[in-house]
C-alpha positions in Angstrom: 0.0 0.0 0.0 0.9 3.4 -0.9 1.5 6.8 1.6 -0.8 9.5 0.0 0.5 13.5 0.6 -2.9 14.1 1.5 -2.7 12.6 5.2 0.3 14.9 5.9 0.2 17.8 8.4 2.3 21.4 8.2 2.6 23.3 11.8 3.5 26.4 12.8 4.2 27.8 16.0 5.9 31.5 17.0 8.4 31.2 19.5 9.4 33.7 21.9 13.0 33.8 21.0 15.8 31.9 19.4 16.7 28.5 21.5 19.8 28.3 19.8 21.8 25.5 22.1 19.2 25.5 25.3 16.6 23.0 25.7 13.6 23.1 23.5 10.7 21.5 23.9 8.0 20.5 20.8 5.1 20.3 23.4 5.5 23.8 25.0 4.7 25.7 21.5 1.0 25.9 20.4 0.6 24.7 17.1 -1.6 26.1 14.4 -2.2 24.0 11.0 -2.1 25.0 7.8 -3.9 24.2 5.0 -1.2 23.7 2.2 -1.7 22.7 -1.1 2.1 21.6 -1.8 4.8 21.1 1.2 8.8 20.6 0.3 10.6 20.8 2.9 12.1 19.2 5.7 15.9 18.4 7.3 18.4 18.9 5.4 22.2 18.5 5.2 25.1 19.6 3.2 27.5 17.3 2.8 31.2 18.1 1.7 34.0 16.1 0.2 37.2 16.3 1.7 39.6 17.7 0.1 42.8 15.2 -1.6 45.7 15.0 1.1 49.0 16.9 0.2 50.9 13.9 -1.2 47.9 11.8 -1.4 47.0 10.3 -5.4 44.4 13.4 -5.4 41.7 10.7 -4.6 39.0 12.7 -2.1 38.5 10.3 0.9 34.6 10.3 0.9 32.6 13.2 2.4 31.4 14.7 5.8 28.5 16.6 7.0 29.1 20.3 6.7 26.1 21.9 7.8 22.1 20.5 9.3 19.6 23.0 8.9 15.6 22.9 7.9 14.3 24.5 5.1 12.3 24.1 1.9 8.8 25.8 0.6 5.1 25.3 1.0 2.3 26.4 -1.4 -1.1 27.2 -0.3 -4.1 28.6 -1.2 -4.1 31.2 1.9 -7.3 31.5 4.1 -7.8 35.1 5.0 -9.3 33.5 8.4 -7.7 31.6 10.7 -3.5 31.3 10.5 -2.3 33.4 7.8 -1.6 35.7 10.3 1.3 34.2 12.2 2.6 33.5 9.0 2.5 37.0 7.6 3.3 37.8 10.9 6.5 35.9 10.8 7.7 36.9 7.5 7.2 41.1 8.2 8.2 40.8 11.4 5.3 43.9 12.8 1.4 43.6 13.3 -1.1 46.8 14.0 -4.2 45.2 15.3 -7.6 47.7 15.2 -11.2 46.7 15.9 -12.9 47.8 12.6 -15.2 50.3 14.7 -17.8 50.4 11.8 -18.6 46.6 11.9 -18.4 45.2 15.2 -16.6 41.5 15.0 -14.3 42.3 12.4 -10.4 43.1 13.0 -7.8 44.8 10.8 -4.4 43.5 11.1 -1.5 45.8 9.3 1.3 43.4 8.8 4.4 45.8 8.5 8.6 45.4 8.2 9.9 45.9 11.6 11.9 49.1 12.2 14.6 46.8 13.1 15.5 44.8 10.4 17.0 41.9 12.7 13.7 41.9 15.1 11.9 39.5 12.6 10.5 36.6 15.0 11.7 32.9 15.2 9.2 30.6 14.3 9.4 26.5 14.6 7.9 24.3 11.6 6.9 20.8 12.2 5.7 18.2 9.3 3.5 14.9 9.9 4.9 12.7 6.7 2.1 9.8 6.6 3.5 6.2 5.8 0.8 3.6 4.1 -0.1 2.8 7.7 -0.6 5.0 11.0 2.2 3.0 13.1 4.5 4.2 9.9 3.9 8.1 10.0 6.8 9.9 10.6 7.7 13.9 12.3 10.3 16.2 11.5 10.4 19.9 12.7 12.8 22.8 12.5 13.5 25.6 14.7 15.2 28.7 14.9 13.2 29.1 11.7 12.7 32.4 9.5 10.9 33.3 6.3 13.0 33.8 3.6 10.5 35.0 0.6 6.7 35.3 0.2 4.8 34.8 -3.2 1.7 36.1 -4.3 0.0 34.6 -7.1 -3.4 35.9 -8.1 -4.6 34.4 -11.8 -7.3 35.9 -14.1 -10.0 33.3 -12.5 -10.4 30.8 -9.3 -8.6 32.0 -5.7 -5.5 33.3 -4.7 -2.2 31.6 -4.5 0.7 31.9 -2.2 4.1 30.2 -1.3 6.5 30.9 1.2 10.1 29.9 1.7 11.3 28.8 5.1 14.5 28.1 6.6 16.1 27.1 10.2 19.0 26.7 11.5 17.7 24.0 13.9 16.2 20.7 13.2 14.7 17.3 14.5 12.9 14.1 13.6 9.7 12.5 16.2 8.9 8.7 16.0 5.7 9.7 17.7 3.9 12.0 15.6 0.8 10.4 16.2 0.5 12.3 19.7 1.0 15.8 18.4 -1.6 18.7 19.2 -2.8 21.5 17.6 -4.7 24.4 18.4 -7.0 24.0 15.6 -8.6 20.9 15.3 -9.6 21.4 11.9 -8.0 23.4 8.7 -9.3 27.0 8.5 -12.7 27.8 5.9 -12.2 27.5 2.3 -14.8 30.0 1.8 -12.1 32.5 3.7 -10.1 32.6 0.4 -9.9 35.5 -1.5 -11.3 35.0 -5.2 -9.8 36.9 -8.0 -13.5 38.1 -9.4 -13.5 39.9 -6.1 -10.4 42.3 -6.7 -9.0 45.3 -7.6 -5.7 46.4 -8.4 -5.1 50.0 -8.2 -1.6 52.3 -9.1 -1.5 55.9 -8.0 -5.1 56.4 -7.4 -6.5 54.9 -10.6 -8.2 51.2 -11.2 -6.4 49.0 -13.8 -7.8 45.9 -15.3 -5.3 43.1 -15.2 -5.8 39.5 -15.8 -2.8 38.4 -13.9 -0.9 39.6 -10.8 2.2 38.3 -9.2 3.4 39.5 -6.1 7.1 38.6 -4.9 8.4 39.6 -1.0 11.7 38.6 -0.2 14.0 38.7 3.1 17.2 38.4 1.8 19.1 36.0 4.7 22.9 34.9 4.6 23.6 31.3 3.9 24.1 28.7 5.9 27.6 28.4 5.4 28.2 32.0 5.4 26.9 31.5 9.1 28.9 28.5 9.5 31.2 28.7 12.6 34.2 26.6 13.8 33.5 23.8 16.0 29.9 23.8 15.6 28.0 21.6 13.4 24.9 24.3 13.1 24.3 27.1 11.3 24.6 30.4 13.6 21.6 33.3 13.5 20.3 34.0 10.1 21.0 37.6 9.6 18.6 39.7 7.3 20.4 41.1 4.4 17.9 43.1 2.7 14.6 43.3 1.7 12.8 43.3 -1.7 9.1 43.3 -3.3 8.1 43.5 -6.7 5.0 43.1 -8.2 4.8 41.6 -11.9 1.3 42.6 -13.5 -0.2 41.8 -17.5 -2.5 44.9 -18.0 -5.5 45.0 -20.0 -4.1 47.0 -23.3 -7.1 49.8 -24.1 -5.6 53.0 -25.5 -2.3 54.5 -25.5 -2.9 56.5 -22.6 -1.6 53.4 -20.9 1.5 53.0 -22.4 2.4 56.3 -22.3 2.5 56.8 -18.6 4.4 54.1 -18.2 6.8 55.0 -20.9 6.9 59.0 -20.6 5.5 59.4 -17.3 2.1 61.4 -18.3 -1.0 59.3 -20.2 -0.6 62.5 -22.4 3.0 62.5 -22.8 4.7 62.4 -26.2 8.5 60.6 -26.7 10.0 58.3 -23.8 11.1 60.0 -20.7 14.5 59.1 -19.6 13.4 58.6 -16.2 11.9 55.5 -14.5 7.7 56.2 -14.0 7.6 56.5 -10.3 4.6 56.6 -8.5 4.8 57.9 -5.0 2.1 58.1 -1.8 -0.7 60.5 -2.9 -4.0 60.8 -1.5 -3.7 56.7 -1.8 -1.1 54.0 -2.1 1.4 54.3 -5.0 -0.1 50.8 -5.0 -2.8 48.5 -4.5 -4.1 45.3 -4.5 -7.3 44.4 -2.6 -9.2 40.5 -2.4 -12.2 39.8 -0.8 -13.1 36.3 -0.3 -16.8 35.0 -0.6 -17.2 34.5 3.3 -18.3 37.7 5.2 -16.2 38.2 8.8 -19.8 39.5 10.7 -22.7 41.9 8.4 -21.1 43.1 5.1 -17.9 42.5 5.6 -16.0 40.6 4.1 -12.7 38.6 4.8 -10.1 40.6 2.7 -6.4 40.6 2.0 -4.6 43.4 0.8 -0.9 44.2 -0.5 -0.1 48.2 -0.5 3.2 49.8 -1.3 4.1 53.7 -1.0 6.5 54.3 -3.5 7.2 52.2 -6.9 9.4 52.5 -10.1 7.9 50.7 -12.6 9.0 49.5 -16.7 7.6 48.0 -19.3 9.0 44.5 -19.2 7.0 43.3 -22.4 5.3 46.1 -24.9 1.5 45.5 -25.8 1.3 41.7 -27.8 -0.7 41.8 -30.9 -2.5 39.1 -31.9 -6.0 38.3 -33.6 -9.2 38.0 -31.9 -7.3 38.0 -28.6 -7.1 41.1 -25.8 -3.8 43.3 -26.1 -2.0 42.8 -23.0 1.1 45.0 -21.4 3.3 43.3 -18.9 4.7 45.7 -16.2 6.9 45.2 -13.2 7.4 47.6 -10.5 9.9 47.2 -7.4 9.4 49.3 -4.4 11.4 51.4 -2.5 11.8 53.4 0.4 9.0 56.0 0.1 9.4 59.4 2.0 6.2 59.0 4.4 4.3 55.9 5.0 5.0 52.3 4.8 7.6 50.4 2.2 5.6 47.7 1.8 2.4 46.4 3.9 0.1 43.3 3.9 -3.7 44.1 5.5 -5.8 41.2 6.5 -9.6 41.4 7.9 -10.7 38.7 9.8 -12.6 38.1 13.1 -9.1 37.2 15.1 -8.5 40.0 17.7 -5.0 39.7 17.6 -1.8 38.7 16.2 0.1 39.2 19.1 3.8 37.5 19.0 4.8 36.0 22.7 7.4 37.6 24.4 10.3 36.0 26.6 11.0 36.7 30.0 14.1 39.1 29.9 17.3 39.9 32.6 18.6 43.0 32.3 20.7 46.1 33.3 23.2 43.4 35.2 26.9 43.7 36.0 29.2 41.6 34.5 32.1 41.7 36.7 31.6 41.1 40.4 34.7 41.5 42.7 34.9 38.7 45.8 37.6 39.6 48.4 38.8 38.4 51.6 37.0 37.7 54.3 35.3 35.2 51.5 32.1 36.1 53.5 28.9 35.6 51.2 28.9 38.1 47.9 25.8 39.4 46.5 26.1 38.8 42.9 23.6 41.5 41.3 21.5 43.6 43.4 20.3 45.9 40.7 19.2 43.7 37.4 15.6 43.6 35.9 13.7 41.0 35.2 10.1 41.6 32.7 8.1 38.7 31.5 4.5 39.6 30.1 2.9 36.7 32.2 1.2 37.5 35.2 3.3 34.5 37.2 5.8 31.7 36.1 4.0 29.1 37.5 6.0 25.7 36.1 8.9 27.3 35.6 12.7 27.4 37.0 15.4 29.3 37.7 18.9 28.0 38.0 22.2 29.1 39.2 25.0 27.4 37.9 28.6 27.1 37.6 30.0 27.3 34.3 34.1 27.4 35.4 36.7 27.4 38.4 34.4 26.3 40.9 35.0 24.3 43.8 33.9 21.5 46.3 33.7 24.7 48.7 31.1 27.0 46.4 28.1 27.5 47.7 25.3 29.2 45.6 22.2 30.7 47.6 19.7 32.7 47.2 16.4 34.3 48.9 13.6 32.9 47.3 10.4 34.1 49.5 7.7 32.2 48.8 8.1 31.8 44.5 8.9 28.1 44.9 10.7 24.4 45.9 14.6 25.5 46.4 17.0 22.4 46.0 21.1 22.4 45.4 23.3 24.9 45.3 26.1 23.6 47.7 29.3 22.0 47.0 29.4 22.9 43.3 26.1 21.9 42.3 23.5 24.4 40.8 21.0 26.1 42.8 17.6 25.2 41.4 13.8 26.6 42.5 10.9 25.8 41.1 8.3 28.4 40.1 5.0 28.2 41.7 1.6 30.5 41.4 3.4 33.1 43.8 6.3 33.5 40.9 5.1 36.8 39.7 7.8 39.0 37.4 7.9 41.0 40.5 8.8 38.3 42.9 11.5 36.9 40.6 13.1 39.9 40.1 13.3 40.5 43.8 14.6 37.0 44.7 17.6 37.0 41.3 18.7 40.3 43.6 19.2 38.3 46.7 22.0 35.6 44.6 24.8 35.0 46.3 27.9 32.9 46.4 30.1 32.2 49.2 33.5 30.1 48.8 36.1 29.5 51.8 38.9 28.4 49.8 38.3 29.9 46.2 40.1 29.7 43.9 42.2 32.4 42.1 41.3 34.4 39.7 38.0 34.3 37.7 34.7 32.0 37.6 31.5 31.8 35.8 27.7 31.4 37.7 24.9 31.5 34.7 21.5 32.8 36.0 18.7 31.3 33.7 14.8 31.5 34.0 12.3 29.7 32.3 8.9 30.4 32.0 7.4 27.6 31.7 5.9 28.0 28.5 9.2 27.9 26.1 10.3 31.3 26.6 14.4 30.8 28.4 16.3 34.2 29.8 19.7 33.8 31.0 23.0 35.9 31.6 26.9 34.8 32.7 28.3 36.6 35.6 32.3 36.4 36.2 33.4 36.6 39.7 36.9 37.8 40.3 38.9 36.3 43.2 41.0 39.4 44.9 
């Protein structure tokens, strides 16, 4: 018996922060399916051939594995309900939620670039590949993923089409697939899918008709093994390069006016300009590309998408096509740039969600890196002015630890005041200093306790050593920060 593709599962989940090397966890993430038509991708490696020895026969002797990461693309017809969101989310990096005051029910989510190009969020990927029998299904999932590029397909009938490109620098594989959970037990509407018939596409103010539209968004990551580093099998982060959209359209050919903006830039112009056409932000978007789906969100509105851009240069990339008994067409592509008000580039969604809201880790901050511990070797307050921030109201489930990394000794004893947060256990002779977060654990309370740290050693030893404060939150979000203690 044969597998079919169409009893595989794609999952998504945001993650509060790179995991890099700490612990991660598959069940503390809440998953989200999506609905993909298409889904190629998976762990990967790249595997290298050594190189001939120096006085060798120049024979390679075989290969090793240079690089593991998780990558690969999924197509899908995209839902304007449901998870799109997280995804656009993910790739833009910026969400603006509003209540659509005139229709109560309905949400307006701006997906935008952040202002900092390296603040786009992490995201984890996971992938059900079915076997011919249940006990034969198999997991993989990446983490430490981004979103490397965005497509935008929209044809001259049916719905909307989209891909996007992911990669991670993290990956893994699950024997037990069967047990995963989702936050969604079933796939988002159908009926949520923006329809062709149902758009308009609109450059500086004025309505085109078009019978096919491309839209392409990329984040421009470095490789792999530009990220490479020694002694580590792993990619490192995946820095954003640049950013680029471009929207490829065939316009419906009806007089020359047409042409001739694009070509001079005035409908009434005569000759070709020697500048680009440019249009810029007006009383509307330079551009504009709105899709409502069938499905209404709540009254008369309906679920829409919608691509906007501020400032464009635009060229004729294939004059008007004769041909008999067949519509002229003119192909144009415009890329986008950096417009001097508003946003480069923006993706608007209408749905009933009331938020896309990306989790945020706990954080320690404002600490001091260098602590001097002198003679009498009494007990040392490590840090008695760091922050600590977590949006949760308490860390219930969580831990902190206080560990040491180097130069400790049978003698080191790590303590701390812990009030009434949680379970303490450890931190003599060596070992780490470990409490358990209860109900009590509020950001508050933790931040007041990681103040009271101390370490206390009667025969230390000379020099410098390393304690590691790190908190988890108990729901996949890990904050943590070295402190070196100098002996003097």
């Amino acid at each position: 018996m044969s597998a079919t593709g169409t009893n595989g599962i794609v999952s998504i989940a945001p993650q509060k922060q790179q995991f890099g090397k700490n612990a991660y966890d598959l069940t503390l993430h809440e998953w989200s399916k999506i609905p993909v038509t298409q889904a190629d991708m998976g762990p990967q490696k790249s595997v290298q051939m050594f190189a001939p020895e120096v006085n060798g026969l120049g024979v390679p002797q075989g290969f090793y594995t240079d690089a593991v990461a998780f990558g690969g693309q999924v197509a899908l017809t995209p839902r304007a309900g449901g998870v799109l969101g997280w995804l656009l989310h993910a790739f833009m990096g910026n969400c603006v939620t509003t209540a659509d005051t005139p229709v109560t029910g309905a949400h307006r989510h701006q997906f935008r670039y952040a202002a900092d190009a390296l603040a786009s969020p992490w995201l984890s990927v996971r992938r059900f590949v079915p076997g011919a029998t249940t006990a034969k299904g198999y997991g993989e999932f990446g983490y430490d993923c981004k979103i490397g590029s965005m497509n935008f397909v929209i044809p001259a009938k049916g719905q909307m089409a989209m891909s996007a490109e992911i990669i991670g620098t993290r990956t893994g594989n699950e024997q037990t697939p069967s047990a995963w959970a989702y936050q969604n037990a079933n796939f988002d509407a159908i009926s949520t899918s923006p329809l062709s018939a149902n758009g308009s596409l609109r450059i500086a103010g004025e309505t085109y008709r078009v019978n096919g539209l491309n839209v392409k968004a990329q984040n421009m990551f470095s490789s792999v093994q530009d990220e490479q580093s020694i002694g580590d099998l792993y990619a490192g982060d995946l820095t954003l390069l640049a950013r680029q959209v471009e929207v490829t359209l065939s316009v419906i050919y009806t007089d020359g006016g047409i042409l001739a903006q694009f070509l001079s830039g005035s409908r009434v112009g005569e000759g070709v300009s020697p500048e680009v056409f440019q249009t810029i932000t007006g009383s509307s978007p330079a551009f504009e590309a709105t899709f409502d789906s069938p499905a209404k969100v709540v009254g008369s509105t309906p679920f829409s998408l919608r691509l906007r851009g501020n400032s464009i240069v635009w060229r004729v990339t294939r004059p008007p096509t004769l041909q008999a008994n067949q519509l002229m067409t003119l192909e144009l592509t415009g890329t986008f740039v950096s417009p001097t008000s508003g946003q480069y580039f923006e993706i608007e969604v209408i749905n009933g969600t009331t938020s896309y809201a990306w989790p945020v880790a706990p954080a320690i901050a404002g600490v001091a890196t260098l602590v001097n511990y002198a003679t009498p070797y009494s007990a040392v307050t490590i840090d008695n002015t760091l922050t600590f921030t977590s949006p949760m109201a308490n860390l219930n489930g969580g831990v902190i630890t206080v560990s040491n990394l180097y130069n400790s000794t049978a003698t080191t004893t790590l303590g701390i005041t812990e009030g009434t947060i949680g379970i303490k256990s450890g931190g003599a002779t060596g070992t780490p200093l470990v409490v358990a977060l209860d109900t009590d654990a509020t950001p508050a309370a933790i931040q007041t306790a990681l103040r009271t740290i101390t370490l206390v050693d009667s025969s230390p030893v000379v020099g410098v050593r390393g304690v590691r404060v790190t908190v988890t939150d108990g729901d996949a979000g890990v904050t943590e920060f070295d402190y070196h203690v100098r002996t003097v």
